[in-house]
LUMKOLTI-931847 format. One record per residue (C-alpha): residue in one letter; y, x negated, z; residue number from 0. Coordinates in nm, 2 decimals. Example, Ala and Ser with C-alpha at 12.3 -4.5 7.8 and 13.67 -1.06 7.14 Angstrom:
<recs>
+------+--------+--------+--------+-----+
! type !     py !     px !     pz ! seq !
+------+--------+--------+--------+-----+
!    A !  -0.45 !  -1.23 !   0.78 !   0 !
!    S !  -0.11 !  -1.37 !   0.71 !   1 !
+------+--------+--------+--------+-----+
</recs>
This chain:
<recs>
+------+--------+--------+--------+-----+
! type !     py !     px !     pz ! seq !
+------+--------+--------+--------+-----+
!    X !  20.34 ! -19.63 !  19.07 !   0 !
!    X !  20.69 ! -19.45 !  19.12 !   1 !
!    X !  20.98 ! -19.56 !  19.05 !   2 !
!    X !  21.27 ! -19.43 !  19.28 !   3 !
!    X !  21.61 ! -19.48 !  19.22 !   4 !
!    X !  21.92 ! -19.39 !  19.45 !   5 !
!    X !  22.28 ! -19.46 !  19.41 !   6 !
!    X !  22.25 ! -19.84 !  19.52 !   7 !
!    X !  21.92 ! -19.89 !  19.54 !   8 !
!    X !  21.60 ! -19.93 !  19.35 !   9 !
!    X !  21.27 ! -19.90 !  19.53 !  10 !
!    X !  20.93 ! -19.97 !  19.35 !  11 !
!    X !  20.61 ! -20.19 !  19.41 !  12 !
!    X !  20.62 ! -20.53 !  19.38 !  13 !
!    X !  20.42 ! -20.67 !  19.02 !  14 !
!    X !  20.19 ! -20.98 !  19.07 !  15 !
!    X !  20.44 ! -21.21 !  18.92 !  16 !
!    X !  20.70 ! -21.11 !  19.18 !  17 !
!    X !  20.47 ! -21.27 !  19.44 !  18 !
!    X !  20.76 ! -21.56 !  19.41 !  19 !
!    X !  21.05 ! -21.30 !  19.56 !  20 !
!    X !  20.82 ! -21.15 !  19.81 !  21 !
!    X !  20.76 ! -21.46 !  20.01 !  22 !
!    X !  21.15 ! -21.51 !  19.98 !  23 !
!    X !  21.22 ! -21.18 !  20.14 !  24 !
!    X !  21.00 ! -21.30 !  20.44 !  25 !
!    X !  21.11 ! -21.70 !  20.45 !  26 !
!    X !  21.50 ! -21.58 !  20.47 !  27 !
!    X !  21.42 ! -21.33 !  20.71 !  28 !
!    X !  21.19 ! -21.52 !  20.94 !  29 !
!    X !  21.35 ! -21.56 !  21.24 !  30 !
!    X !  21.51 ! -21.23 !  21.23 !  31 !
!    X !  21.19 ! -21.01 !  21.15 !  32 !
!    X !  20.98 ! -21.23 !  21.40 !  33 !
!    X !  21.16 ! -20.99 !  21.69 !  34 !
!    X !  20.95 ! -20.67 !  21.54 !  35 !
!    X !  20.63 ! -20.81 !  21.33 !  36 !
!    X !  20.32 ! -20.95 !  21.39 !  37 !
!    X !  20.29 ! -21.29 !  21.41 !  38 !
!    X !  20.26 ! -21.44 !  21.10 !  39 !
!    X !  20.02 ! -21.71 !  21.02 !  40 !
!    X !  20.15 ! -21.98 !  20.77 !  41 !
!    X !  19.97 ! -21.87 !  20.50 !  42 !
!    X !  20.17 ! -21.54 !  20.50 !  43 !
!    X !  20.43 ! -21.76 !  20.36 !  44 !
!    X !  20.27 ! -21.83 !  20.01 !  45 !
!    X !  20.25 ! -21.70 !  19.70 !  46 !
!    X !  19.86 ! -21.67 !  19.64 !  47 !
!    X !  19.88 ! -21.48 !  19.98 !  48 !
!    X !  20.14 ! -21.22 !  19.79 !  49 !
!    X !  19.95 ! -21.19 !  19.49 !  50 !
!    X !  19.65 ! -21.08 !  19.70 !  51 !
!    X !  19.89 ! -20.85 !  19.88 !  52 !
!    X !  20.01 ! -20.69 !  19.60 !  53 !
!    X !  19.68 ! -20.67 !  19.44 !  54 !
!    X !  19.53 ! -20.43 !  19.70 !  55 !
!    X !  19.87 ! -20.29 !  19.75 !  56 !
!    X !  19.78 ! -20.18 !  19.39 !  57 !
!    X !  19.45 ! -20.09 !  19.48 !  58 !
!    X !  19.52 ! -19.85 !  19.78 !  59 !
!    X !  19.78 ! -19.71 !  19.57 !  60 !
!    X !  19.52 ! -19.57 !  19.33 !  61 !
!    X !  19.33 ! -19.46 !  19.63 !  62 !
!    X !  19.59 ! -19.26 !  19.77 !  63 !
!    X !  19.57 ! -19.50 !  20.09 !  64 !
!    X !  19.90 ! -19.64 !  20.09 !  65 !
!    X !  20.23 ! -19.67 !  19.87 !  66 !
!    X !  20.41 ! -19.99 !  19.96 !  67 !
!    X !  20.76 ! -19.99 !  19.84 !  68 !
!    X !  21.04 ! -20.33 !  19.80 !  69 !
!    X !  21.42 ! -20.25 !  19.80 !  70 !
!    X !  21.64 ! -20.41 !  19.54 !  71 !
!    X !  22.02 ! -20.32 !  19.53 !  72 !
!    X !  22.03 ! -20.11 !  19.17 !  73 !
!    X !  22.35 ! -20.46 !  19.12 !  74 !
!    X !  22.06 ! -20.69 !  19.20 !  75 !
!    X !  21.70 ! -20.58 !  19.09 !  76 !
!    X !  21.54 ! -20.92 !  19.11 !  77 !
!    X !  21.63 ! -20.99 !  19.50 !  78 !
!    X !  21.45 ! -20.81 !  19.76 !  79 !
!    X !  21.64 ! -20.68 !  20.07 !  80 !
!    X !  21.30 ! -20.49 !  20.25 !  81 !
!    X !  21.01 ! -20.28 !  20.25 !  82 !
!    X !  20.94 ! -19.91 !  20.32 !  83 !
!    X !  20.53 ! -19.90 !  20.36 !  84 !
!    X !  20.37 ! -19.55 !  20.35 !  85 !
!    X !  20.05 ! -19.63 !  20.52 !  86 !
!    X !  19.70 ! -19.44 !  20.71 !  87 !
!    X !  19.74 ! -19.16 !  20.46 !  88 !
!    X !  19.56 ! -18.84 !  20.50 !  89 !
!    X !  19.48 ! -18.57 !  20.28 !  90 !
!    X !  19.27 ! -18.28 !  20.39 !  91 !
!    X !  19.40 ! -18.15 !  20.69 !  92 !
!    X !  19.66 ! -18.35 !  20.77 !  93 !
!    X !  19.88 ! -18.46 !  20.44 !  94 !
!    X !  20.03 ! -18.73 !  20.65 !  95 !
!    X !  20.08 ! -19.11 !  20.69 !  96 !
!    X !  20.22 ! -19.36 !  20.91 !  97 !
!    X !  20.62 ! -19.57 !  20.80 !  98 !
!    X !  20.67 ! -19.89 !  20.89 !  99 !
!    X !  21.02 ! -20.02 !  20.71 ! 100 !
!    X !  21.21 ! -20.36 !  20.74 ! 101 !
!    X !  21.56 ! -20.47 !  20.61 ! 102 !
!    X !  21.74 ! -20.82 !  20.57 ! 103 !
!    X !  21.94 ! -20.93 !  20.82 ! 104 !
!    X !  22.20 ! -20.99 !  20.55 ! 105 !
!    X !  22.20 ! -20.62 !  20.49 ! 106 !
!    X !  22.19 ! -20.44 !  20.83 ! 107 !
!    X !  22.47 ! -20.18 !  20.96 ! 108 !
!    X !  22.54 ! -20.09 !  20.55 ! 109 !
!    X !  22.31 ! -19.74 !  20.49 ! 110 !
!    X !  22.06 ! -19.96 !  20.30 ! 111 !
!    X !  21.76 ! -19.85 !  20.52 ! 112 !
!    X !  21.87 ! -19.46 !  20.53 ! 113 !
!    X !  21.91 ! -19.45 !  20.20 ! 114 !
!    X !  21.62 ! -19.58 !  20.11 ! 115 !
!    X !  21.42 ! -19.36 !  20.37 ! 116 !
!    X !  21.57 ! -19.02 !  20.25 ! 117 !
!    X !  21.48 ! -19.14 !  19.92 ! 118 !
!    X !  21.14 ! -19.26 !  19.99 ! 119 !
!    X !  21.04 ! -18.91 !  20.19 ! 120 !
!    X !  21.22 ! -18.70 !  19.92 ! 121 !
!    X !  20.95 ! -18.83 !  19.65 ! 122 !
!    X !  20.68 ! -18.82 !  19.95 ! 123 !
!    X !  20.75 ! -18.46 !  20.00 ! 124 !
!    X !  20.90 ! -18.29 !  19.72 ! 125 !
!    X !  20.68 ! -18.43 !  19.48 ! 126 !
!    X !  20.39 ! -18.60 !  19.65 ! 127 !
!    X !  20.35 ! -18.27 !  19.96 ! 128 !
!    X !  20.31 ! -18.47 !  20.21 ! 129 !
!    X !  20.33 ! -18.26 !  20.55 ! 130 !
!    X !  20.41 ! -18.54 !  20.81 ! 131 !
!    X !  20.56 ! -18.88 !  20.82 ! 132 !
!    X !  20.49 ! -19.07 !  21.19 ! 133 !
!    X !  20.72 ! -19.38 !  21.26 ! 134 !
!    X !  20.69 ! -19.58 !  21.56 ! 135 !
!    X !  21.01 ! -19.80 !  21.71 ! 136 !
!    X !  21.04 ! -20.00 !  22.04 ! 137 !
!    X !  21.31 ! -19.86 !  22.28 ! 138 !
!    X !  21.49 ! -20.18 !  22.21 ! 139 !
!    X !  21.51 ! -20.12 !  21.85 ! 140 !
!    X !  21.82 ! -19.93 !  21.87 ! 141 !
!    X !  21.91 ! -19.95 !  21.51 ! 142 !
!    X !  21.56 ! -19.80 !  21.42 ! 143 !
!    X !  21.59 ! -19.52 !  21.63 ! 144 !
!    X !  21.95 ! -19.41 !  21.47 ! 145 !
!    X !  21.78 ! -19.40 !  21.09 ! 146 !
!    X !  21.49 ! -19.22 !  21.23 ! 147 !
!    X !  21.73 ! -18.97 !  21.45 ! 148 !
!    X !  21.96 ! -18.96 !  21.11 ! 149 !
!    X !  21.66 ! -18.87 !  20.91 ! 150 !
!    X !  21.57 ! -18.55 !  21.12 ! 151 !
!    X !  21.27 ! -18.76 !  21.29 ! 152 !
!    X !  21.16 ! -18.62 !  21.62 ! 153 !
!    X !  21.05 ! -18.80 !  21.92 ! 154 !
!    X !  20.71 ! -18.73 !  22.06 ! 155 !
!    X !  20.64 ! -18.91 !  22.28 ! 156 !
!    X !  20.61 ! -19.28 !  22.43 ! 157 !
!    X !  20.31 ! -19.57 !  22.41 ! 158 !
!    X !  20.25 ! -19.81 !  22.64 ! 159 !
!    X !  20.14 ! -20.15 !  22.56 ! 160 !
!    X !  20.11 ! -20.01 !  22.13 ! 161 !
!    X !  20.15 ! -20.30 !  21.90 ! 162 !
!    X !  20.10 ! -20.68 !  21.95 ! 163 !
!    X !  20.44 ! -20.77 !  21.83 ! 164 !
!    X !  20.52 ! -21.15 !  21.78 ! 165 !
!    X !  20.22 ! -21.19 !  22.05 ! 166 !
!    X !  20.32 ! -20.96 !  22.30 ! 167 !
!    X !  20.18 ! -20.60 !  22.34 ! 168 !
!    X !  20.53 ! -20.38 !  22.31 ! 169 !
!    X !  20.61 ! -20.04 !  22.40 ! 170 !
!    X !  20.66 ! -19.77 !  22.10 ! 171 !
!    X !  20.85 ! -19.47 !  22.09 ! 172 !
!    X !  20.63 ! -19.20 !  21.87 ! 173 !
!    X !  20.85 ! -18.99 !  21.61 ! 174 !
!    X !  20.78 ! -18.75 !  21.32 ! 175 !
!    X !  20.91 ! -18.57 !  21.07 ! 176 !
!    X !  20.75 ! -18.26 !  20.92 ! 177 !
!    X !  20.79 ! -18.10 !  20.53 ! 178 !
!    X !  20.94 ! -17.72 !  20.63 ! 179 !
!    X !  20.88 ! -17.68 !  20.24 ! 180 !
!    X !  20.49 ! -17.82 !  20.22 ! 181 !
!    X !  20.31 ! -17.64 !  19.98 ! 182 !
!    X !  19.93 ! -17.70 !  19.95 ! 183 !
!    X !  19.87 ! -17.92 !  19.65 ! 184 !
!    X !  19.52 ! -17.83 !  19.57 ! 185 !
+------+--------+--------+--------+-----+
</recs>
């Protein structure tokens, strides 16, 4: 799996023995990540959960289905401060997948999340030729919105009643953004 480095942050997969810091990234950030995830049962909150995750994380990696990423400050490498998860990936005709991204409240308003994006997509499609990322935000999810807009994402589109968020079905605004320098890898 890669590891991708930018000028504060470090962003790999998580290792089986991390399970520990994992589960520590979601207890701190609970209540604050509650307003834009699924609910959670209580077993999401354990470390044999986290070492299943991480296992098929590993497995779909090797598949090419997904490529699920934890940030560390490059001053900090053993606390996580969020996730960037490259998920539904397509080859064939597509080269695509879908984002989904979440930061610590501790570390909002600082770059963290941009950084990490341009990073992630860099890798994705400089070296990996992927054609299109899709991200999804809710209108209310204002701070979403400016990295995607920052990033060059475009809006698409809107969906009604998308994602059962925290129990409720929530609106999503569609975005993309395309590789202008994609280049068949086959």
């Amino acid at each position: 799996p890669p590891i991708l480095e930018s000028d504060r942050l470090i962003l790999r997969m998580a290792t089986r023995s991390e399970s520990d810091v994992v589960v520590n990234y979601y207890l701190e950030n609970k209540d604050f990540l509650a307003a834009f995830e699924p609910t959670r049962s209580p077993g999401f909150y354990t470390q044999e959960f986290w070492q299943e995750q991480i296992d098929k994380a590993l497995f779909e990696y090797s598949y090419e289905q997904s490529l699920k990423l934890c940030l560390f400050k490059q001053d900090n490498p053993k606390k996580i401060i969020g996730k960037v998860n490259f998920h539904q990936i397509q080859r064939g005709v597509s080269h695509s997948c879908l984002l989904g991204y979440s930061l610590s409240e501790a570390e909002q308003g600082k770059g963290y999340m941009t950084e990490a994006l341009k990073t992630a997509i860099g890798y994705l499609f400089n070296d990996q030729q992927f054609h299109r990322i899709s991200a999804n935000y809710m209108p209310r999810n204002q701070r979403s919105a400016n990295v995607l807009r920052r990033l060059g994402f475009v809006v698409e589109g809107y969906a009604r009643d998308y994602l059962l968020i925290n129990g409720k079905w929530e609106d999503h605004i569609l975005a993309s953004l395309t590789n202008p320098h994609w280049q068949n890898p086959e």
